[in-house]
N, C-alpha and C positions, 0 to 999 in steps of 0.2 A: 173128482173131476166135475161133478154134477155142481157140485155147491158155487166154484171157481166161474163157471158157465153163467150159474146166478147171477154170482156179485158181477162178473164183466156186463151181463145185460142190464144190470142196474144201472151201471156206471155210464154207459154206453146212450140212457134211457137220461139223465141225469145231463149227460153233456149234450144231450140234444134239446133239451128244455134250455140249459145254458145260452147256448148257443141264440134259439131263439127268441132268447128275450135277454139279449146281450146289451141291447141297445136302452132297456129298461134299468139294470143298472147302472148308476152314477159314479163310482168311481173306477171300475171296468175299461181299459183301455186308458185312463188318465190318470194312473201311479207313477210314479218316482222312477225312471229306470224305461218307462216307454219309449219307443224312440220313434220318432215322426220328422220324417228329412221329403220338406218340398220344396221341388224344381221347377223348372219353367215348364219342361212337359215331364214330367217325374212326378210318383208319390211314393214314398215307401215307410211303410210304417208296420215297427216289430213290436209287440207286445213283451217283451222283457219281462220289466216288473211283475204285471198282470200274470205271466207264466209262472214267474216263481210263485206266488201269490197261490195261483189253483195248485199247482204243484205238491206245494208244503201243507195245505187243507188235503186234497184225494190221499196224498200219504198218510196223515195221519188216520183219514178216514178207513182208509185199508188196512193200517197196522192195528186199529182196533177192531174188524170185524176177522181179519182172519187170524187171529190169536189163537192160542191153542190151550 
């Protein structure tokens, strides 16, 4: 339980660095699969791509540290 505690504080520690220097990386937000639909008073924009993107890295990164 202790170790699990860890890795979520890492991770947790990790998306908040993310987060705040989101707008530093460059393709972030502007992948293949983003979707950005604007309206006259409308904005909606889903990160798709971008999701799957961090998705398939934290998996991998988890399948390798909690390995047994």
């Amino acid at each position: 339980m202790g170790r699990l505690l860890i890795i979520l504080g890492i991770a947790l520690v990790l998306a908040g660095i993310l987060s705040t220097s989101a707008g530093k990386i460059p393709f972030l937000g502007r992948l293949p699969g983003d979707i950005h639909i604007q309206r006259k008073n409308f904005s909606l924009f889903f990160p798709l791509g971008s999701s799957i993107v961090l998705s398939v890295i934290l998996s991998l990164l988890l399948s390798y540290f909690l390995r047994k």
